[in-house]
C-alpha positions as CSV (number, residue, x, y, z in Angstrom):
1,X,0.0,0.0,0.0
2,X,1.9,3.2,-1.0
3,X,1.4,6.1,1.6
4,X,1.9,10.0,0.4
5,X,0.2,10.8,4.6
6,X,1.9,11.0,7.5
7,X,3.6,7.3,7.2
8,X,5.5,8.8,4.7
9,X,6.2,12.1,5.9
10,X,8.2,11.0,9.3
11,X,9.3,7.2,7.7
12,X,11.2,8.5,4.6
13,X,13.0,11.3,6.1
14,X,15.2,11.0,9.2
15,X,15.3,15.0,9.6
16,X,11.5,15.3,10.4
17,X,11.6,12.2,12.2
18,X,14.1,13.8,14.9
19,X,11.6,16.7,15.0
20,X,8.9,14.8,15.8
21,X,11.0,14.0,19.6
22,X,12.8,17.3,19.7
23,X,9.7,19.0,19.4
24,X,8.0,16.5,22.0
25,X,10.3,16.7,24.5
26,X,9.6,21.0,24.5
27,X,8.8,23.8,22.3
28,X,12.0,25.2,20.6
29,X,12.5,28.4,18.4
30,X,13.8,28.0,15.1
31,X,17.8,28.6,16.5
32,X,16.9,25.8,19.0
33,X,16.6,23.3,16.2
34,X,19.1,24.9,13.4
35,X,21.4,24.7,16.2
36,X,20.5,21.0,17.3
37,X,20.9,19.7,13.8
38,X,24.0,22.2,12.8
39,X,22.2,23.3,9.6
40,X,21.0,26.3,8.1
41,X,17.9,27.9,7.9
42,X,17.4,26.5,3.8
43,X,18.2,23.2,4.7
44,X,15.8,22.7,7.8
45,X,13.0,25.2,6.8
46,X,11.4,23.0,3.9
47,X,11.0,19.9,6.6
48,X,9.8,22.2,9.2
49,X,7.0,23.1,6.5
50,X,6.5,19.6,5.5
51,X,5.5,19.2,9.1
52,X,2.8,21.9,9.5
53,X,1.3,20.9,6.4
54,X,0.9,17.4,7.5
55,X,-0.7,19.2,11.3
56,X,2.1,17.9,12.9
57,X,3.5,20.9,14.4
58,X,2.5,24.3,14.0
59,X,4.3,27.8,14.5
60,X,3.0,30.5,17.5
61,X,5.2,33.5,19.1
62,X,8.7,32.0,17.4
63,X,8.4,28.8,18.9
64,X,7.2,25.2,16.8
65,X,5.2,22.8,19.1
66,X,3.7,19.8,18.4
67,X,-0.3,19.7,17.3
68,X,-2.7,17.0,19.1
69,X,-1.9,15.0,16.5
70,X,1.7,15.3,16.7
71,X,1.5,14.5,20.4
72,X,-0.3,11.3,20.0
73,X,2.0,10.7,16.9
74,X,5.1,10.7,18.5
75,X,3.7,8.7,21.7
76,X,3.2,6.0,19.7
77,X,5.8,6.4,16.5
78,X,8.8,6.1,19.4
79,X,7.6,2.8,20.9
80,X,7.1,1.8,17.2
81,X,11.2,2.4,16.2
82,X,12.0,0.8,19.2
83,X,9.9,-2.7,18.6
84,X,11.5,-2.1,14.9
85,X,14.9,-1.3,16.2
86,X,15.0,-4.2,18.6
87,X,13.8,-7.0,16.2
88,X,16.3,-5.8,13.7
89,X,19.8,-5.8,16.0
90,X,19.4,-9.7,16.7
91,X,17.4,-10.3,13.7
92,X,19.1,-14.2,12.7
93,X,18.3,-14.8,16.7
94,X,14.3,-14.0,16.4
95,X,13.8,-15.4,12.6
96,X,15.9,-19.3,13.4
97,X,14.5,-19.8,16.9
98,X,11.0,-20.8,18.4
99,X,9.0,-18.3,19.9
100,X,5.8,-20.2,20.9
101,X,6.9,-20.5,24.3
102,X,7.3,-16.5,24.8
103,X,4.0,-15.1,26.5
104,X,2.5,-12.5,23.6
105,X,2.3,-9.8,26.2
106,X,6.2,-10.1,26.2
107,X,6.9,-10.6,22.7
108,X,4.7,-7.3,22.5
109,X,7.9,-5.8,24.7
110,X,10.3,-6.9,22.8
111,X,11.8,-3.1,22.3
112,X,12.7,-3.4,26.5
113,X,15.4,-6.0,25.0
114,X,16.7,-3.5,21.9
115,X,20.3,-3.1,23.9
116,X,20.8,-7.0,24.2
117,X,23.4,-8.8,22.4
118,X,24.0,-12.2,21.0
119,X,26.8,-13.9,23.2
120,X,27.8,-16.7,20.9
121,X,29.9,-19.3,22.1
122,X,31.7,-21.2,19.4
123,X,32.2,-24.3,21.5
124,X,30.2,-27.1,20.4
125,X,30.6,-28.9,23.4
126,X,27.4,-28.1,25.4
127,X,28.8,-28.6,28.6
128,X,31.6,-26.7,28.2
129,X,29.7,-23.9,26.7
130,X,27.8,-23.6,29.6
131,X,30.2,-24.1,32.2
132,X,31.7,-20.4,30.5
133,X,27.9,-19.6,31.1
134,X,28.3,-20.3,35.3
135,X,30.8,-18.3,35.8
136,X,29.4,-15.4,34.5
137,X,26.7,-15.5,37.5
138,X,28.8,-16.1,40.4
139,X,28.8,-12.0,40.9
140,X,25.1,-12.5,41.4
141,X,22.8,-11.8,44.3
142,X,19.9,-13.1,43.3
143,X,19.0,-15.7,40.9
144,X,15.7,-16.7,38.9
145,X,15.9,-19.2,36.4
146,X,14.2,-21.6,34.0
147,X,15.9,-24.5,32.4
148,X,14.3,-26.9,30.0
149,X,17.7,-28.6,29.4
150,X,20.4,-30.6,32.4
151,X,23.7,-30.3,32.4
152,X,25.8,-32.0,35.6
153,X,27.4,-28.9,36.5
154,X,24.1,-27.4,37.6
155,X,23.0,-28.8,41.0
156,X,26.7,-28.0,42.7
157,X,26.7,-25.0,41.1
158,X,23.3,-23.6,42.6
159,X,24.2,-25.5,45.9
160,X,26.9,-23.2,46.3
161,X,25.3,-20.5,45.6
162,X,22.3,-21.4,48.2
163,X,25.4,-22.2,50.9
164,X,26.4,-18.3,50.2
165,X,23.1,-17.2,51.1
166,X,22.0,-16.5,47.5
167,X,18.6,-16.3,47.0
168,X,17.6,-18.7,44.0
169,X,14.7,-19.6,42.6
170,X,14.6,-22.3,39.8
171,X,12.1,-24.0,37.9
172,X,12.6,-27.0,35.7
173,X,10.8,-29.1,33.0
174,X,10.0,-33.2,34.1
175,X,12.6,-34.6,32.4
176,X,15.2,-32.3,34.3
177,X,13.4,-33.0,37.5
178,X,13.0,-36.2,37.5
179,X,17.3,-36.2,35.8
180,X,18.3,-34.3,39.7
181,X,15.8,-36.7,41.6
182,X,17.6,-39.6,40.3
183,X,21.3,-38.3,40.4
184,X,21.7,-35.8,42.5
185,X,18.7,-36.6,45.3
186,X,21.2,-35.3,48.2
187,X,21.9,-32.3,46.7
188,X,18.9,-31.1,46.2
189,X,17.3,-32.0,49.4
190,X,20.2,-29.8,51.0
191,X,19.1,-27.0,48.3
192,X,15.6,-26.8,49.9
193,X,16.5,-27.0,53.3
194,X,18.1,-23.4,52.6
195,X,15.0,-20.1,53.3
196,X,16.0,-18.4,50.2
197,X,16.0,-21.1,47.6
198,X,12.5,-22.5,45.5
199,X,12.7,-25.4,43.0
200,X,9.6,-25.5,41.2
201,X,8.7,-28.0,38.4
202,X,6.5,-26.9,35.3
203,X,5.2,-28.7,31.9
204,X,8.1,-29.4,29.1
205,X,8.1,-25.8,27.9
206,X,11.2,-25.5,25.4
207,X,13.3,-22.5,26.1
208,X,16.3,-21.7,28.7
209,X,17.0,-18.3,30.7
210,X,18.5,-16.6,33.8
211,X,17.6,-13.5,35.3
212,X,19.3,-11.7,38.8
213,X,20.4,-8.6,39.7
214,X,23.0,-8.3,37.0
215,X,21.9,-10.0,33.9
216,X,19.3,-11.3,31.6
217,X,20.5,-14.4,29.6
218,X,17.7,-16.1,27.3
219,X,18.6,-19.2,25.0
220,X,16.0,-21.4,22.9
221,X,15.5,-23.9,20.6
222,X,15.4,-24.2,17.0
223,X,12.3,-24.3,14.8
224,X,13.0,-28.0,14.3
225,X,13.1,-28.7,18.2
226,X,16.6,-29.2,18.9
227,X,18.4,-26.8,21.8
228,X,20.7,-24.3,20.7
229,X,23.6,-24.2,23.0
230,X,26.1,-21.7,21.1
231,X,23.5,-18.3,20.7
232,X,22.5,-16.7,23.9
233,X,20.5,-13.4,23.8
234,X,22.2,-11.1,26.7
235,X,21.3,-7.7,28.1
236,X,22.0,-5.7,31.1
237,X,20.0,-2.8,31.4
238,X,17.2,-2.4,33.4
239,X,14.4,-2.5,30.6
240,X,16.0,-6.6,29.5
241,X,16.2,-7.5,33.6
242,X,12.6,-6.1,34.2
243,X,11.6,-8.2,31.1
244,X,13.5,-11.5,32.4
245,X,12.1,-11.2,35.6
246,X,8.2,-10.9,34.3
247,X,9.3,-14.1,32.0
248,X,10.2,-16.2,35.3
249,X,6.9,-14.9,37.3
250,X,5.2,-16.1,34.2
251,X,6.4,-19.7,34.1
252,X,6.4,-19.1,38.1
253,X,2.9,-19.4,38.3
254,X,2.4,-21.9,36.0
255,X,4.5,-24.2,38.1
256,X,4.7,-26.3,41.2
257,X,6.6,-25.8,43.7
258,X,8.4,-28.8,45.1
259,X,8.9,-28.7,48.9
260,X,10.3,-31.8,49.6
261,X,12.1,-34.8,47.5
């Protein structure tokens, strides 16, 4: 569908797309924005008219503010770039993996995970991938954390952790359950013993993440079922730990918790 409205007015020009959030953030005179983009008056003037022909902005006393409709443009335009922007930086990591286990009220948030990155660990060992993976949370004060996959080095690992007092909360799938009931029964018993630690067990979801106070970590598997063990998605700002956290309370409460062994 070709667009000669507003779509096409703030999508194919990057100059009255900047307006659009100078201008919301305040009113500015026209040296405000000549001097915020370094141009002159003939370069910026024609976009600036552009703009108040399309009732995004609009001129009063020397200074350009945004219309209604430019308010409620650029309210929802930003969130918009950002879902865009976000999808786009780990595109090969969104288009190869399965999504069907990501709640569509998070996938809908996907811009809060726009600054992750994809750790990629060229290892094809899967235990030694991971065991780099470990070490990367022993900083940690806190730990949340879903695992659809076992690996041996995880019930010493969070053992230790729950000895140091670290609060961790874990749930797993039946077939890791029933993997640490079987092999490592005395381990975990000394796990729940501990105030801050919860093991919970939940349906065969397929996915893999960690959340705590640090870092977000999210792996999954392929379209054709099979785990990936070398592409993690990774983020450490607030926005990716706020979203990793609302993950876990999701599967949370879809779980079990398992008191006793």
């Amino acid at each position: 569908m070709k667009s000669n409205g507003l779509l096409s007015v703030l999508t194919f020009s990057e100059k009255r797309k900047e307006l659009l959030f100078l201008l919301q953030e305040e009113p500015r005179t026209l040296s405000d924005i000549k001097e915020h983009f370094d141009v002159k008056s003939p370069e910026i003037l024609p976009r600036l008219k552009e703009m108040e022909t399309s009732n995004l902005i609009y001129r009063e006393n020397g200074f350009y503010y945004l219309t209604s409709i430019g308010k409620v443009t650029a309210r929802h335009f930003e969130p918009f770039l950002k879902t865009l922007y976000a999808i786009e930086a780990n595109e090969n990591f969104w288009k190869k993996h399965d999504l069907a286990h990501i709640p569509e009220n998070l996938l809908d948030r996907i811009k809060d995970l726009g600054e992750c990155r994809i750790e990629m660990d060229e290892n094809e060992n899967i235990y030694d991938s991971h065991e780099n993976f470990l070490n990367n949370i022993t900083a940690s004060s806190r730990f949340m954390g879903f695992s659809s996959i076992f690996l041996p080095h995880y019930p010493s690992f969070f053992l230790k952790m729950a000895r140091k007092g670290i609060s961790v909360s874990i749930v797993v799938t039946p077939n890791v359950f029933f993997k640490l009931k079987k092999e490592h029964s005395e381990e975990i018993k000394e796990f729940l013993e501990f105030d801050k630690t919860e093991l919970y067990l939940a349906d065969s979801f397929k996915l893999a993440f960690v959340v705590t106070d640090k870092f977000f970590s999210l792996s999954l598997f392929f379209k054709n079922g099979t785990y990936d063990p070398q592409n993690d998605l990774v983020g450490f700002n607030p926005e990716a730990l706020m979203w990793g956290e609302d993950l876990f309370n999701y599967y949370r409460e879809k779980s079990m918790r398992i008191e006793t062994l």
